[in-house]
C-alpha positions as CSV (number, residue, x, y, z in Angstrom):
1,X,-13.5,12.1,-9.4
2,X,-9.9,10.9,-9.2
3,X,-7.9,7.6,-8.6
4,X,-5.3,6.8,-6.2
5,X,-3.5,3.6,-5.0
6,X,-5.2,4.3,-1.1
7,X,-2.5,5.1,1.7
8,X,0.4,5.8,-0.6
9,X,-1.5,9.2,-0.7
10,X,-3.4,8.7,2.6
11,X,-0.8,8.0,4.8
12,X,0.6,11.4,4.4
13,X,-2.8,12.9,5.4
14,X,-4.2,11.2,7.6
15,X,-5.4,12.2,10.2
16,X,-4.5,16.0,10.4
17,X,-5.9,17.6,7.1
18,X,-9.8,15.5,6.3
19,X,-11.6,17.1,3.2
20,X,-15.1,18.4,2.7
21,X,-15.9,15.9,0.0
22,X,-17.8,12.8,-0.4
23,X,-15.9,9.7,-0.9
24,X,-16.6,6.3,-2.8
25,X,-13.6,3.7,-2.5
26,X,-13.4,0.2,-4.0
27,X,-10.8,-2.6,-4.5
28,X,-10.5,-5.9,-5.7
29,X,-11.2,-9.0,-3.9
30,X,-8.2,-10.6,-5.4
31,X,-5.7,-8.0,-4.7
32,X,-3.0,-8.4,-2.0
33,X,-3.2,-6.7,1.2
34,X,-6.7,-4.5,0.2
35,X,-9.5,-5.4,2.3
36,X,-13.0,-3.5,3.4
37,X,-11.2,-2.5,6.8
38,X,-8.3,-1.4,5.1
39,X,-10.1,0.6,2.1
40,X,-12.6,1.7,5.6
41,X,-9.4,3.9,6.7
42,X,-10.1,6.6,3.8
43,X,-13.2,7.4,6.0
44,X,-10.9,9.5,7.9
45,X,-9.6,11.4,4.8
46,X,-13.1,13.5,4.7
47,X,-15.9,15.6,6.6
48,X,-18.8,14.2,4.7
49,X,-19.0,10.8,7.2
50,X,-22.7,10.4,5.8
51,X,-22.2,10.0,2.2
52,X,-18.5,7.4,2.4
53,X,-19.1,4.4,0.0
54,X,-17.4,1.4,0.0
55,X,-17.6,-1.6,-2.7
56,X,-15.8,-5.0,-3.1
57,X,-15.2,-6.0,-6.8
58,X,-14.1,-9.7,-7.5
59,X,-11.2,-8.6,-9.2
60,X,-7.6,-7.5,-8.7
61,X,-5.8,-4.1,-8.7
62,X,-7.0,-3.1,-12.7
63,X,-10.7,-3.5,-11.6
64,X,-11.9,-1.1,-14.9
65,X,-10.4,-3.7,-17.2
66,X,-11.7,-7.0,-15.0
67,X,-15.4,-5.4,-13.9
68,X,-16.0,-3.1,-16.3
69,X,-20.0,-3.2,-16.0
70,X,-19.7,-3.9,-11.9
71,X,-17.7,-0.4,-11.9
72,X,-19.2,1.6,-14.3
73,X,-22.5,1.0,-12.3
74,X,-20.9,2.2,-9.3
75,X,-19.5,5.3,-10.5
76,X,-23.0,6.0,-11.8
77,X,-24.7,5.2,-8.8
78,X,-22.5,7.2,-7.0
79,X,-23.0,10.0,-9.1
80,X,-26.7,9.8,-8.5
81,X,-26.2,9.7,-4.8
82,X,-24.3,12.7,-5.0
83,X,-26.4,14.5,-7.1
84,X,-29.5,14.1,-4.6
85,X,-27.0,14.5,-1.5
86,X,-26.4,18.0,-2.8
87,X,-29.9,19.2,-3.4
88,X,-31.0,17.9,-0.1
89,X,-28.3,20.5,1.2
C-alpha cells in the first residue's frame, strides 16, 4: 500500500504502462480540484478493473489526520476485499 498526490505520478503513466494490481483511491471533499471523476482516472493506471475502489472523505488533502476512523475503516475493508479477491483467484 503506498500514497501519492494522484496525477503528479499518473500523468507520466498514463495510459501506456497500467499495472497488475488492485487499486483503492480516496480524497477529500474539501480539497481543491479532487473530485470522484478526477480520482476515477487512476482506473486507467491498473489491469485489475474489477477490484478499483473509490471513497469520498469530508475532509481536505491530510484526510489521516481529519478522518482518522472513516480511513482506517477503509484501508481495512480494503484489505479484506483483497484478501478474499485473491483466494477466489
Amino acid at each position: 500500500m503506498f500514497s501519492y498526490d494522484l496525477f503528479s505520478v499518473g500523468d507520466d503513466l498514463l495510459p501506456s504502462t497500467p499495472i497488475n494490481v488492485p487499486i483503492a483511491v480516496s480524497g477529500g471533499e474539501k480539497e481543491e480540484n479532487v473530485e470522484e471523476p478526477f480520482l476515477n482516472r487512476s482506473k486507467q493506471l491498473t489491469t485489475i478493473n474489477d477490484f478499483f475502489r473509490i471513497r469520498m472523505f469530508n475532509g481536505h488533502h491530510d484526510l489521516q489526520s481529519e478522518c482518522q476512523n472513516e480511513v482506517l475503516e477503509f484501508v481495512k475493508q480494503n484489505l479484506k476485499d483483497l484478501v478474499k479477491y485473491l483466494s477466489n483467484k
